[in-house]
N, C-alpha and C positions, 0 to 999 in steps of 0.2 A: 501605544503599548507594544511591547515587543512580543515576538514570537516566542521566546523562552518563560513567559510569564505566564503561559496560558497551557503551553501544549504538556503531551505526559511525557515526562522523562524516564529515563532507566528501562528500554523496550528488550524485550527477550530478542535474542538471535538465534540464528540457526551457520555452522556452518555448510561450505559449499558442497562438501563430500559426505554430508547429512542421507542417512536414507529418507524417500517422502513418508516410510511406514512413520521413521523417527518424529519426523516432521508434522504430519500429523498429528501423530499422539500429543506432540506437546502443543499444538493449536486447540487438540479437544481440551487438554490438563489446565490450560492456560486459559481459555476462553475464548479466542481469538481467532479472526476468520485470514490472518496472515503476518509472516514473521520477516524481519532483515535478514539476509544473507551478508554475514560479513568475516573475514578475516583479519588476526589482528588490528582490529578496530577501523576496518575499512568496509566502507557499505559498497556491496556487490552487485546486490540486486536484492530483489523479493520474490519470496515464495508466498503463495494465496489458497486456499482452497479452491481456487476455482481452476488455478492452475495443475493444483495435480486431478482434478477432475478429471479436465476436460484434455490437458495437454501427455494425462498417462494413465490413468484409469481407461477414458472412453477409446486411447490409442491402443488397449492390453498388454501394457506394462507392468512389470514388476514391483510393485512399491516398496517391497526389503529390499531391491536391488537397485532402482535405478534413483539416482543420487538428485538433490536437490538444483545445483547448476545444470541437470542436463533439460529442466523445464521449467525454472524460473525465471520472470522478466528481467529483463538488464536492462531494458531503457528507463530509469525514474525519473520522479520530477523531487526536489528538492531545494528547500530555503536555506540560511541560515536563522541559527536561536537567535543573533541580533536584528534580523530583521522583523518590517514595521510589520501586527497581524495582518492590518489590511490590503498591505499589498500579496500579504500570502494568501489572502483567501480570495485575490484576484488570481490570483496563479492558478490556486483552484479549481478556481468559477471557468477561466482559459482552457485547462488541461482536463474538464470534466471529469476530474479525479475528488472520491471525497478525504483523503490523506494525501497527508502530504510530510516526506522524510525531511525532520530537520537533523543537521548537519553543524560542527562547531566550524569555526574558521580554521581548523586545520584537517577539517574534512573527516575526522570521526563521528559516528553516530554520536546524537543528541537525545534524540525521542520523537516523536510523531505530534501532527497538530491533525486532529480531526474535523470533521465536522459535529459532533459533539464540544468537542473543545472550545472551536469559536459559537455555540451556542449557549455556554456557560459565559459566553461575555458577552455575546452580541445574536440575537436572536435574524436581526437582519443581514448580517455579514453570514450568517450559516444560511439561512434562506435562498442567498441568490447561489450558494454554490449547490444546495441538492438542485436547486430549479434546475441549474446548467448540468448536472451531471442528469440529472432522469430526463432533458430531452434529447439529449446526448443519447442514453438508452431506448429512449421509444425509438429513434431515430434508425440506431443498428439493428432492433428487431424488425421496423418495415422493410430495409433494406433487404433481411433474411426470411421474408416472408414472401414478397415479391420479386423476391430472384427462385423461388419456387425450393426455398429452404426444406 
């Protein structure tokens, strides 16, 4: 089964020159805990809430002012729609990420494969990717616990 058959398509963007206030609010309107940064139809990067938390909130930054490129991630992981699910939700399970950006073969956004998404087809292929992503997470809290976080 391919990745295009499973994942959501048509995901909201934000562009890069977006304020986070903006950015935000359309995460609350929308539902959603993160958006594509993209410019004509080229994916940029992602904005997250945890990113404007923690990368401009908890730094006292302005969130009318200071723009979504200046603390969104730019390194992603991403498949394409034609690729197999399984080997995406190896990628996944790898990159301890629970999303994952699909992309067309000419490199514009596609839509997103969650882990919701492969648990509407495969209870087990969603399985091993939260396992890998939450020891992933216990993992960086010890580290930040006993480095005297």
């Amino acid at each position: 089964m391919l990745v295009k058959e499973i994942m959501t398509p048509g995901v909201d963007a934000v562009r890069p020159d977006a304020t986070l206030q903006e950015a935000a609010r359309r995460m609350r309107d929308t539902n959603v805990g993160s958006l594509p940064v993209s410019e004509a139809g080229k994916l940029l990067g992602m904005i997250t809430d945890r990113d404007i938390c923690c990368r401009a909130v908890a730094e006292g930054r302005d969130t009318a002012r200071t723009t979504v490129q200046e603390v969104m991630s730019r390194e992603l992981t991403s498949c394409f729609s034609d690729d197999d699910i399984a080997e995406a939700a190896q990628l996944m399970e790898r990159k301890h990420i629970r999303r994952l950006a699909v992309l067309n073969r000419d490199h514009t956004m596609a839509g997103f494969l969650s882990v919701d998404d492969l648990a509407h087809h495969s209870h087990q292929l969603a399985g091993y990717v939260l396992d890998a992503a939450r020891a992933k997470h216990r993992e960086t809290r010890a580290q930040w616990y006993y480095s005297g976080g």
